[in-house]
LOVEXMAR-867895 format. One record per residue (C-alpha): residue number from 0; residue in one letter; y, x, z. Coordinates in Angstrom, 3 decimals, always signed. Each point is the difference from the previous one (the first is absolute). Layout:
<recs>
k NUM	r A	y Y	x X	z Z
...
</recs>
This chain:
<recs>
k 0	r X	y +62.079	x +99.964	z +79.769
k 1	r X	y -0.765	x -1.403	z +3.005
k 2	r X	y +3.741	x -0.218	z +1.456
k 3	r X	y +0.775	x -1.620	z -3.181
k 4	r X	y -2.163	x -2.687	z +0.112
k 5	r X	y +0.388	x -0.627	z +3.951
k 6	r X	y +3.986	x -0.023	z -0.891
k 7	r X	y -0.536	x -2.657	z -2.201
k 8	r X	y -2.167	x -2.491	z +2.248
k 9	r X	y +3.140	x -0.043	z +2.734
k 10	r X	y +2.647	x -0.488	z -2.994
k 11	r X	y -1.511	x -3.301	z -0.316
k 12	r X	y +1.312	x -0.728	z +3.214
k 13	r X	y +3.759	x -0.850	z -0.476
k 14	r X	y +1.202	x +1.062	z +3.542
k 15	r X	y -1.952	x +3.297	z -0.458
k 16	r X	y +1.707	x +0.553	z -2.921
k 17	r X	y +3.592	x -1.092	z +1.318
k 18	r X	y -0.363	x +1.940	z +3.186
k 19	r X	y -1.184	x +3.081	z -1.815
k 20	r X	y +3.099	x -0.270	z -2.201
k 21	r X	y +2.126	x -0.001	z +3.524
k 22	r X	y -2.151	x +2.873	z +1.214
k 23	r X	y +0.613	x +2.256	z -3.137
k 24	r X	y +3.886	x -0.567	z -0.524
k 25	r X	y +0.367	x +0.731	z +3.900
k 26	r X	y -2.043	x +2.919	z +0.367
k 27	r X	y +1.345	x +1.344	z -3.250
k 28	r X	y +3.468	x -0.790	z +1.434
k 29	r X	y -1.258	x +2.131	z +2.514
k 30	r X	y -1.260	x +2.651	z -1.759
k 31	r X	y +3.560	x +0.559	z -1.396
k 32	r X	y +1.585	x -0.339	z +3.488
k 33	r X	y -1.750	x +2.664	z +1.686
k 34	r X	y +0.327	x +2.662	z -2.600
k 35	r X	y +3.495	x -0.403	z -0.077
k 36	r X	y +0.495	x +0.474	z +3.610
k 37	r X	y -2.624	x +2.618	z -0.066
k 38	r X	y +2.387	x +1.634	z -2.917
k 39	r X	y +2.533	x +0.019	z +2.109
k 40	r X	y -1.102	x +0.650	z +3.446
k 41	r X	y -2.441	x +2.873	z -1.169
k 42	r X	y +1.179	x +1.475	z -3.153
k 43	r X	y +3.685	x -0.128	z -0.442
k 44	r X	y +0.950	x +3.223	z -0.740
k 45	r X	y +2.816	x +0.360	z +2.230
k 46	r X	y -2.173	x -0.963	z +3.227
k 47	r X	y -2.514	x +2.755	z +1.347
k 48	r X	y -3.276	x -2.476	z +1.398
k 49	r X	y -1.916	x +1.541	z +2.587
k 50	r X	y -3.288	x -2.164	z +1.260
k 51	r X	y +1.876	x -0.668	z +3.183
k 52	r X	y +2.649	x -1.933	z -2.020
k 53	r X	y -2.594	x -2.035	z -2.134
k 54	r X	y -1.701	x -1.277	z +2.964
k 55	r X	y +3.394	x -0.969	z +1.690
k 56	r X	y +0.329	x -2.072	z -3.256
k 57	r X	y -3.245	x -1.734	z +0.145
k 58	r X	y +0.491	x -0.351	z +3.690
k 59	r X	y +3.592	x -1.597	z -0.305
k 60	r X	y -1.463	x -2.339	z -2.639
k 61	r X	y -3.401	x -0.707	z +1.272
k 62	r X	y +0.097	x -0.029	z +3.561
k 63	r X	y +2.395	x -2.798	z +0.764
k 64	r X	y -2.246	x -2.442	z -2.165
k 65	r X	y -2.396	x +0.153	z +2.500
k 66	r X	y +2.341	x -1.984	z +2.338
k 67	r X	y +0.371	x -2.172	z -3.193
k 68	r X	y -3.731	x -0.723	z -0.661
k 69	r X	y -1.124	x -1.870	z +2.109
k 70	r X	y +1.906	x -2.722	z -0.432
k 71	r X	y -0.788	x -0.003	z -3.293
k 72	r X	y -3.812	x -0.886	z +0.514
k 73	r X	y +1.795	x -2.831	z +2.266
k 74	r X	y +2.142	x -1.398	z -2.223
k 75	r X	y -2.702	x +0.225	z -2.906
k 76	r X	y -1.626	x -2.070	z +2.017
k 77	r X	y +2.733	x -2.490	z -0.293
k 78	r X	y +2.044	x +0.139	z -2.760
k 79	r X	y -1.229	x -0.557	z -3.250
k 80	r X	y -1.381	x +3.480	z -1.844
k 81	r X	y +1.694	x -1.496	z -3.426
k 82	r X	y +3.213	x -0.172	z +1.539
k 83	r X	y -0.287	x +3.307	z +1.860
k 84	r X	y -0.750	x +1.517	z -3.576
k 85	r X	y +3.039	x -1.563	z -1.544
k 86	r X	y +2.655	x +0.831	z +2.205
k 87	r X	y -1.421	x +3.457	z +1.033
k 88	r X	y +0.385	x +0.579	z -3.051
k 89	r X	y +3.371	x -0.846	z -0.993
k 90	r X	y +1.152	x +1.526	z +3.316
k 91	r X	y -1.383	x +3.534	z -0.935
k 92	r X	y +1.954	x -0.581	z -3.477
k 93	r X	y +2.830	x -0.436	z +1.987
k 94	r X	y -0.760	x +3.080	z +2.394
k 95	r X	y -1.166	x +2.714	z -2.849
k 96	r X	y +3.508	x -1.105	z -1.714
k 97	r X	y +1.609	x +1.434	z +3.654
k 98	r X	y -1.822	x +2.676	z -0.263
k 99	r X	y +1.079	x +1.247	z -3.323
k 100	r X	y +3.698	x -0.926	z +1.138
k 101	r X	y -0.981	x +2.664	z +3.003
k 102	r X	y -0.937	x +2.673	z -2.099
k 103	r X	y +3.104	x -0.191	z -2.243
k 104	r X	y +2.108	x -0.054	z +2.747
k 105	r X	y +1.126	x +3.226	z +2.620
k 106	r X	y -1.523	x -2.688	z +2.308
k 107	r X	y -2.046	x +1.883	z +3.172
k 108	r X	y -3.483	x +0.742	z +0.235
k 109	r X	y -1.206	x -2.440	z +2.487
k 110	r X	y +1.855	x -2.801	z -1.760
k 111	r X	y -2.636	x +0.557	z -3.225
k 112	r X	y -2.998	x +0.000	z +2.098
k 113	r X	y +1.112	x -3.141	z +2.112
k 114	r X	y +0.114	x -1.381	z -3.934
k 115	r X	y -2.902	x +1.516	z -0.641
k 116	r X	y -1.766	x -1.137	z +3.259
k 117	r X	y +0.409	x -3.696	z -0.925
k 118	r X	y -1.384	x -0.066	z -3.322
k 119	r X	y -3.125	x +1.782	z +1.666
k 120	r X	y -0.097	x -2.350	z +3.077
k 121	r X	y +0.397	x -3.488	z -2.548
k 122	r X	y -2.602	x +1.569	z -1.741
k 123	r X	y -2.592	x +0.207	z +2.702
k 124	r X	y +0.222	x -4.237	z -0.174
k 125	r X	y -0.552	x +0.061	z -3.498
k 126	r X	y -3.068	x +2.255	z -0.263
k 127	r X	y -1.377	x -1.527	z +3.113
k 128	r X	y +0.430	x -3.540	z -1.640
k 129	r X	y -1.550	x +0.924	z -3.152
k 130	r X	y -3.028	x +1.143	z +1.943
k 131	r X	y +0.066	x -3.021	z +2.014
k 132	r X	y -0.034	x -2.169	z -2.647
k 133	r X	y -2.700	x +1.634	z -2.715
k 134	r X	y -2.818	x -2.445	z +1.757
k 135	r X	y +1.972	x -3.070	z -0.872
k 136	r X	y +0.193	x +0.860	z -3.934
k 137	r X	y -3.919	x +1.110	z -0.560
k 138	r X	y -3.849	x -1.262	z +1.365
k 139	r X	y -1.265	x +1.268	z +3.094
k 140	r X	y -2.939	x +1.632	z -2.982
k 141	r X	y +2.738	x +2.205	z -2.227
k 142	r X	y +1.982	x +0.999	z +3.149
k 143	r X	y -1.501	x +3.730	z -0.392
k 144	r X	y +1.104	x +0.090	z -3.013
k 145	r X	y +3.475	x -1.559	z +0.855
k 146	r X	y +0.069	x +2.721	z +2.424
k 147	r X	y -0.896	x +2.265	z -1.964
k 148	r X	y +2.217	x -0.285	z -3.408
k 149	r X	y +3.219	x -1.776	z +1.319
k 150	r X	y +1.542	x +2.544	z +2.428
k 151	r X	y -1.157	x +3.198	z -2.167
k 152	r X	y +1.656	x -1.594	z -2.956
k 153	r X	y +3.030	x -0.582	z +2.109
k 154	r X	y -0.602	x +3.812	z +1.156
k 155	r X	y +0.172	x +0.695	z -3.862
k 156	r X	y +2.754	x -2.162	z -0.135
k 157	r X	y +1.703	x +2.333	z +2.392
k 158	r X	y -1.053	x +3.308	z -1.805
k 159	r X	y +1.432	x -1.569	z -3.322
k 160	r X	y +3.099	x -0.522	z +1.975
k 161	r X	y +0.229	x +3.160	z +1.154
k 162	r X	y -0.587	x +1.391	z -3.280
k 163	r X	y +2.668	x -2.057	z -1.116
k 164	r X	y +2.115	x +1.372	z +2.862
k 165	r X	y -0.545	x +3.523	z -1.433
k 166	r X	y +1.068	x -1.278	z -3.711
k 167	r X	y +2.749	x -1.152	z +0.648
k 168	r X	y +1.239	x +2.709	z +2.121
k 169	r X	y -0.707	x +2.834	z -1.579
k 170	r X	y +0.625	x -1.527	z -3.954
k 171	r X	y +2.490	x -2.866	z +0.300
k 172	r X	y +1.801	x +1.293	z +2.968
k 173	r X	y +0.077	x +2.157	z +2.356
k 174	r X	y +0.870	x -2.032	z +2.882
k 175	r X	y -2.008	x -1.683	z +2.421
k 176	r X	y +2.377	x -2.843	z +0.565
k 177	r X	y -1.279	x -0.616	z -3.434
k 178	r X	y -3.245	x -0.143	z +0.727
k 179	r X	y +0.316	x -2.444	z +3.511
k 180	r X	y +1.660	x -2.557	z -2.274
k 181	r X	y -3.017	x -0.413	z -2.674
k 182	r X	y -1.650	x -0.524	z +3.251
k 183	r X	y +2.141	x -2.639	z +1.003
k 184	r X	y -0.679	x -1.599	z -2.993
k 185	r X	y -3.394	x -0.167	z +0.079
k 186	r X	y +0.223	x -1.582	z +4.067
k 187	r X	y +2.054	x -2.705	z -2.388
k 188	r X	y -2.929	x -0.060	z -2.229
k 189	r X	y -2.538	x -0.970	z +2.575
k 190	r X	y +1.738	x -2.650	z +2.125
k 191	r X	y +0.427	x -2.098	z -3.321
k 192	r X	y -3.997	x +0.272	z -0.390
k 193	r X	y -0.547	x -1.064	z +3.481
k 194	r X	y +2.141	x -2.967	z -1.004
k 195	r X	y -3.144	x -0.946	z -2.482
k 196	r X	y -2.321	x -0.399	z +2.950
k 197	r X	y +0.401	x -3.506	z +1.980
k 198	r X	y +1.089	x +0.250	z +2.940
k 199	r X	y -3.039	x -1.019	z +2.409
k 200	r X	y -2.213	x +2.399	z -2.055
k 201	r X	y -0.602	x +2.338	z +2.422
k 202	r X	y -0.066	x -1.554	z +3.096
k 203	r X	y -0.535	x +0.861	z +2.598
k 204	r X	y -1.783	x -3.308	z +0.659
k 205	r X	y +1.139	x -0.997	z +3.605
k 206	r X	y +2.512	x -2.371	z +0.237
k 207	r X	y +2.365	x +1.457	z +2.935
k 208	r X	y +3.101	x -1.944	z +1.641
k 209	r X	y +2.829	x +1.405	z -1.270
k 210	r X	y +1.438	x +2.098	z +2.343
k 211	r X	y +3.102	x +2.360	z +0.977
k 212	r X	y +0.268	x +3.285	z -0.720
k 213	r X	y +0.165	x +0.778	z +3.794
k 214	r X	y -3.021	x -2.091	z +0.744
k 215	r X	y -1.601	x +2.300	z -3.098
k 216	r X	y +1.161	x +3.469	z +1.556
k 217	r X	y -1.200	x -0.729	z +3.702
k 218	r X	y -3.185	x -1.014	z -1.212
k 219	r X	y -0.450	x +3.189	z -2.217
k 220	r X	y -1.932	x +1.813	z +2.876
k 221	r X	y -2.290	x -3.242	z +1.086
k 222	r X	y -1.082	x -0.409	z -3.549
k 223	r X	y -0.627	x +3.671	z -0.850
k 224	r X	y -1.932	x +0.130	z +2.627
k 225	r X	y -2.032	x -2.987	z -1.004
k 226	r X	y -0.474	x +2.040	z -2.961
k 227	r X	y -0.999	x +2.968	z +1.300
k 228	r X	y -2.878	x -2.203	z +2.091
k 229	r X	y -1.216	x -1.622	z -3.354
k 230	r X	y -0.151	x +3.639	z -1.663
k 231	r X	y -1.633	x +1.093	z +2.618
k 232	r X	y -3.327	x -2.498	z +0.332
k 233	r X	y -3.309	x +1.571	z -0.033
k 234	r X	y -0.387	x -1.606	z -3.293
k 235	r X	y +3.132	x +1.701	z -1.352
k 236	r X	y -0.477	x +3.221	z +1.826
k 237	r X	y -0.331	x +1.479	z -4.349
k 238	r X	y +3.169	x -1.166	z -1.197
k 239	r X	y +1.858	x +1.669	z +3.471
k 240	r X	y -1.479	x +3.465	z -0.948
k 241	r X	y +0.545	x -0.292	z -3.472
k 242	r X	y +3.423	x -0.220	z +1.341
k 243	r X	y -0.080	x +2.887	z +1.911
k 244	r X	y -1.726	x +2.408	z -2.666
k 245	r X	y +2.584	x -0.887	z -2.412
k 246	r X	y +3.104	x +0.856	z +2.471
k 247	r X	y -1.625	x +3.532	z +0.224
k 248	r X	y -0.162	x +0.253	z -3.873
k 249	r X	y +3.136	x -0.738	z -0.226
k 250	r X	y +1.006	x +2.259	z +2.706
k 251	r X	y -1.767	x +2.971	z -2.399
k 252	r X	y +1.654	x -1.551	z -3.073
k 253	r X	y +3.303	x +0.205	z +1.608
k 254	r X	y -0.232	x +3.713	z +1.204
k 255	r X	y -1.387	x +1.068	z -3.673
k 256	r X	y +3.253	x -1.884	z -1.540
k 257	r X	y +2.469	x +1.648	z +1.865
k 258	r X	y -2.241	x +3.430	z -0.961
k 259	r X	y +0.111	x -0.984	z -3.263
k 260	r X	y +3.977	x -0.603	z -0.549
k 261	r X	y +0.333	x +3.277	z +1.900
k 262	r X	y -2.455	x +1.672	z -2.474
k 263	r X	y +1.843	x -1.428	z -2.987
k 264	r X	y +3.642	x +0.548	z +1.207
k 265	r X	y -0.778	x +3.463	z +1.141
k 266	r X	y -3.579	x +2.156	z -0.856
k 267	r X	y -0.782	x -1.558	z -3.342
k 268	r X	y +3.368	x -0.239	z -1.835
k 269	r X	y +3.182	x +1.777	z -0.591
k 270	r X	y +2.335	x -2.602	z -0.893
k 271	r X	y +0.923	x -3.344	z +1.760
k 272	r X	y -0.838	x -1.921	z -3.370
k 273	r X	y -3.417	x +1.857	z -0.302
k 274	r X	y -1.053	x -1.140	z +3.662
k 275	r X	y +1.229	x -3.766	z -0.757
k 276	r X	y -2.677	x +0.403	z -3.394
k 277	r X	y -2.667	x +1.423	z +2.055
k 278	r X	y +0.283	x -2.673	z +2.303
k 279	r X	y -0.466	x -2.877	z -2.579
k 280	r X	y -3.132	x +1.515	z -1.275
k 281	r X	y -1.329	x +0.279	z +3.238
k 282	r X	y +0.687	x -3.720	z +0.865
k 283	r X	y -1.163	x -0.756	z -3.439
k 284	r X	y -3.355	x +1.865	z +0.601
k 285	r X	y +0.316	x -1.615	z +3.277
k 286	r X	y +0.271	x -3.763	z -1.727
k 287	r X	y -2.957	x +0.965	z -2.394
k 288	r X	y -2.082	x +0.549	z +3.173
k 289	r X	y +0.977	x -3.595	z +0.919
k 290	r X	y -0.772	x -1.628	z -2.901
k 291	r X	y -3.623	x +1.947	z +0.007
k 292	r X	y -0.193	x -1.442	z +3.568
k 293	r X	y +0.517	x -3.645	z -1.445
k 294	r X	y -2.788	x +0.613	z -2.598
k 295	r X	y -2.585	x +1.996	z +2.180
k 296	r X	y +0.385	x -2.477	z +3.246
k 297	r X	y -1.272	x -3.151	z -0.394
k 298	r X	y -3.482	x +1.656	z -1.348
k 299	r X	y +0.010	x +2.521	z +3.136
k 300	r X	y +1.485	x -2.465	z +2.151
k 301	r X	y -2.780	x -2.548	z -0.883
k 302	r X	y -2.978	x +2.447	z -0.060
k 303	r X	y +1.249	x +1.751	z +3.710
k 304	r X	y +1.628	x -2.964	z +1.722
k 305	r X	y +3.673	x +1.103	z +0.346
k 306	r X	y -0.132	x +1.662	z +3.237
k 307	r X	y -2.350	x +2.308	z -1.402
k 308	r X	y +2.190	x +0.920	z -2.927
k 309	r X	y +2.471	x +0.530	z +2.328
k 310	r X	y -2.101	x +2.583	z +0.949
k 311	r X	y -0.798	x +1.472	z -3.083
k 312	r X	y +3.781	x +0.609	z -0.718
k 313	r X	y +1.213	x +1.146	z +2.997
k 314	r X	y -3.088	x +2.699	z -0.410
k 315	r X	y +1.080	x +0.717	z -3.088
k 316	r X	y +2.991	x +0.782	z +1.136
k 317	r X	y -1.069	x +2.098	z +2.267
k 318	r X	y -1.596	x +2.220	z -2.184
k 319	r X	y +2.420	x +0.091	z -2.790
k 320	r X	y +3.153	x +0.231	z +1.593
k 321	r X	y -0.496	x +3.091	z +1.348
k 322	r X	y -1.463	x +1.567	z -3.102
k 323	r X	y +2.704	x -1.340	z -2.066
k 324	r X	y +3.150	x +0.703	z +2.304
k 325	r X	y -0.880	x +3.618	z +1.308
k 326	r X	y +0.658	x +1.597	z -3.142
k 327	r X	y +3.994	x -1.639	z -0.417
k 328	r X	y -0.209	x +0.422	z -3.578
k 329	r X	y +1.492	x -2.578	z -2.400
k 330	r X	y -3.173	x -1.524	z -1.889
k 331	r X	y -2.027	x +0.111	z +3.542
k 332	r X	y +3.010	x -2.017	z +1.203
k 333	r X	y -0.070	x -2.389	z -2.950
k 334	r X	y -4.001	x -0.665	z +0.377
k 335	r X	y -0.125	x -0.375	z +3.501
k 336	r X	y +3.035	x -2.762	z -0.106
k 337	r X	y -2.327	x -1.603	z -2.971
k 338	r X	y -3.049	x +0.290	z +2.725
k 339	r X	y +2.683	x -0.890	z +2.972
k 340	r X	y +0.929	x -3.424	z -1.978
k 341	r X	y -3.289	x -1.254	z -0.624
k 342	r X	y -1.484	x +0.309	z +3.926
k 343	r X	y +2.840	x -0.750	z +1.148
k 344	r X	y +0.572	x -2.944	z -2.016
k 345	r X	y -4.247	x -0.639	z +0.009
k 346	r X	y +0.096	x -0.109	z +3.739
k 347	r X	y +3.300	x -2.627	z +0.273
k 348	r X	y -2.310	x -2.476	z -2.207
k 349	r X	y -2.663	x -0.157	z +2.042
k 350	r X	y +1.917	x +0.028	z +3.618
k 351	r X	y +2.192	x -2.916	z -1.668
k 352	r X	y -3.279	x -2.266	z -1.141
k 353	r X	y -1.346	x +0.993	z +3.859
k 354	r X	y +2.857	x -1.534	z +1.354
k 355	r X	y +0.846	x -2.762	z -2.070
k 356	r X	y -3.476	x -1.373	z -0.170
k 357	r X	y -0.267	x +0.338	z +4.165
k 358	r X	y +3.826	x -1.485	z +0.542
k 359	r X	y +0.374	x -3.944	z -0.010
k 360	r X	y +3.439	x -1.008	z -2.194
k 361	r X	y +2.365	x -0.546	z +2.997
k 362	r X	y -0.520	x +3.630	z +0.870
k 363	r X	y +0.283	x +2.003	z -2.748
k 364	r X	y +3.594	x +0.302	z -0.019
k 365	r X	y +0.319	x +1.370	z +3.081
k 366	r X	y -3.302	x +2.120	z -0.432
k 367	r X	y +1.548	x +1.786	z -3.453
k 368	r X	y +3.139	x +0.259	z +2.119
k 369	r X	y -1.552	x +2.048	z +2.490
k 370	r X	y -1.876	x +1.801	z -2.880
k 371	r X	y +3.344	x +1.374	z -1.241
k 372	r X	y +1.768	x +0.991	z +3.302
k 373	r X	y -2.918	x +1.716	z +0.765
k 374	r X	y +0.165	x +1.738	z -3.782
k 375	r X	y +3.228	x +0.729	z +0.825
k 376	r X	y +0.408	x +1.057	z +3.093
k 377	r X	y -3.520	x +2.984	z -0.678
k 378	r X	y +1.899	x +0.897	z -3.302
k 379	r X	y +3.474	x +0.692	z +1.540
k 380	r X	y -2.475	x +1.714	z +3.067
k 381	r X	y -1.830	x +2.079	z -3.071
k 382	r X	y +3.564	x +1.288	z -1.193
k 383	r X	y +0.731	x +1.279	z +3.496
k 384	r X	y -2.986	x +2.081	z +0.284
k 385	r X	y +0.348	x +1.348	z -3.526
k 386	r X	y +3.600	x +1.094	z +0.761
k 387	r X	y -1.369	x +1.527	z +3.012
k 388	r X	y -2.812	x +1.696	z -1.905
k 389	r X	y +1.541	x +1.157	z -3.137
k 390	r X	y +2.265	x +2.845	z -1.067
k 391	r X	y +3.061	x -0.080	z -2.023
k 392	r X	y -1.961	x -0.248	z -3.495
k 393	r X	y -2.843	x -2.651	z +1.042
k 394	r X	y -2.967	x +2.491	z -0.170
k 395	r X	y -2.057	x -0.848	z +2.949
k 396	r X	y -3.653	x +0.816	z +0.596
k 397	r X	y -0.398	x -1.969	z +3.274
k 398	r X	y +1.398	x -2.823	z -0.786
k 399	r X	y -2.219	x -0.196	z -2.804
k 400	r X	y -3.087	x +0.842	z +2.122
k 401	r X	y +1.315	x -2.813	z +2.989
k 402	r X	y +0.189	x -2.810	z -3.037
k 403	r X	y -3.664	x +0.903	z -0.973
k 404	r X	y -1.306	x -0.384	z +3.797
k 405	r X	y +1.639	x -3.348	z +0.583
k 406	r X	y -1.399	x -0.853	z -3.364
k 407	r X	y -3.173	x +0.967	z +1.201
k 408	r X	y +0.740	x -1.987	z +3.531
k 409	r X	y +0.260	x -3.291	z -1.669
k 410	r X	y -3.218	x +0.670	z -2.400
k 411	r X	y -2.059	x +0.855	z +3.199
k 412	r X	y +1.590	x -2.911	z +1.832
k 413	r X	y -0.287	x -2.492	z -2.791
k 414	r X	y -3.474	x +0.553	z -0.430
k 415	r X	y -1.138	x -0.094	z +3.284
k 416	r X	y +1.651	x -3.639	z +0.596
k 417	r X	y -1.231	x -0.792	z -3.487
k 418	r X	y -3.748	x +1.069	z +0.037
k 419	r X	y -2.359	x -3.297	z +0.055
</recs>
């Protein structure tokens, strides 16, 4: 295959292969994470989840990263990305631990999402750094292809996690304090391999003057906006709507998510247990559309250009979503999250070889930064609309039919800016 034999070209370079191994033991970590507070936000059988109380979740634990973010890009900018992978790491060991504590314990509500919201908003550094730094570990030539295998496999990663998650809760024990300890572990796991990497690997290059943390913070707003400026150059006037299309897909894939956990904990299953199982196969379906996405991409993505197979996916999508949704029927569900994963995942690719092919180093911290507060802040907007829009168990024509036209939007959009 293909995939097989483009895996094993960027093996051969050793910081590939040691910042893939961070990649896969985070993500997985985070795979594991997520279920567990999904488990027990969602489908503990002694709370009744509406869609209004899903998307105060998200919004508790999303939204306040987006005052977080950017100074992230900033201080990826600064601070070197090895030691921002180390100690992010050890400090969401250290924070899932809490969390477990939390869920033990008669503690309050709020206290396990203020837990909760720290892992997440640590997290946001170490995803953004790992983007940051994939140019530093592989040639300008194989960066497509770096694109294109490394953060799917770390999406696989976190699909393995979660099926993990659902292992060891519902056959070694039924707890999901359980559950956010394996995680832990796993954080462990991957700030020991960033401890393989040296410590100048990835950059970024510029050699700043030390400075305070003050001095850092009031210059947050002067140097995003220096970034926003270099994003937004005629020549990189691609990679800022690449940006944009993608915050709309994942405004679509957050209002089908909180449809979908509505669908399982409600409409499709009887049992708490039997909506937790439907819910793993539809993220595994989900990750099998991701990995198709990291096979069928660099051909499409090299034939089209990737802005134009960021149009062919979010057409897709279009099409499919509807047709696939409408009926709320289990194996509908479980093909359109296979279909979901690979456009979604197809599209993310391509916007992230736009960008970091148009972005010089000393921005692309602060670039990815921006990247995921704006993820963030449409997905937490997405779960607002759907608890608007959908009834108590998660069947919702027009919110199906208002995904499909923004899908639709950013195909007609994308192509127009794209066409030669």
């Amino acid at each position: 295959m293909a995939v097989v034999r483009d895996l094993r070209v960027l093996l051969r370079f050793q910081g590939f292969r040691r910042l893939l191994a961070v990649r896969l033991l985070s993500q997985g970590a985070d795979g594991v994470y997520q279920v567990a507070l999904a488990a027990y936000v969602v489908f503990s059988p002694e709370k009744q989840t509406s869609a209004a109380a899903v998307a105060s979740a998200m919004a508790v634990l999303l939204l306040p990263y987006s005052l977080v973010g950017p100074f992230a890009g900033v201080l990826l900018d600064r601070w070197r990305r090895r030691q921002v992978l180390v100690y992010g790491s050890l400090l969401r060991a250290l924070l899932a631990s809490a969390t477990a504590v939390l869920i033990l314990s008669p503690a309050p509500d709020w206290l396990f999402y203020v837990s909760a919201l720290c892992v997440t908003a640590v997290n946001r550094f170490v995803l953004a750094g790992l983007s940051a730094s994939l140019p530093r570990v592989v040639d300008a030539e194989r960066l497509v292809i770096a694109n294109s295998l490394s953060p799917t496999a770390g999406t696989l990663a976190a699909t393995a996690g979660g099926g993990l998650a659902f292992v060891v809760r519902l056959v070694v024990a039924d707890s999901d304090a359980a559950v956010v300890l394996v995680g832990a572990g796993l954080y462990l796991c991957a700030a020991l391999a960033a401890l393989t990497m040296a410590r100048e690997l990835l950059g970024p290059d510029r050699n700043l003057v030390r400075e305070r943390i003050r001095e850092i913070l009031t210059g947050t707003a002067r140097d995003l906006a220096a970034g926003v400026r270099h994003l937004s150059a005629p020549a990189r006037r691609e990679a800022a709507w690449a940006l944009v299309a993608m915050a709309l897909m994942r405004f679509c894939y957050g209002a089908l998510l909180v449809m979908l956990l509505m669908l399982c904990r409600y409409a499709l299953t009887s049992t708490t247990d039997d909506g937790l199982a439907l819910l793993g196969l539809a993220l595994g379906a989900s990750g099998a559309g991701f990995f198709a996405a990291a096979v069928v991409t660099p051909w499409a993505a090299g034939r089209l250009g990737p802005g134009r197979w960021i149009v062919v996916c979010a057409g897709a999508a279009a099409l499919l979503e509807p047709a696939l949704g409408l009926p709320f029927a289990t194996a509908p569900l479980l093909v359109a999250a296979f279909v979901l994963g690979l456009i979604t995942q197809g599209a993310k690719i391509a916007a992230d070889t736009i960008i970091q092919s148009s972005v010089e180093d000393g921005f692309r911290g602060r670039i990815f930064s921006v990247y995921d507060v704006l993820f963030n802040i449409f997905f937490v907007g997405a779960a607002a609309v759907a608890a608007l829009m959908l009834p108590p168990d998660g069947r919702s024509a027009p919110l199906v039919i208002t995904v499909a036209v923004i899908y639709a939007t950013v195909a007609v959009t994308m192509n127009r800016l794209t066409r030669p």
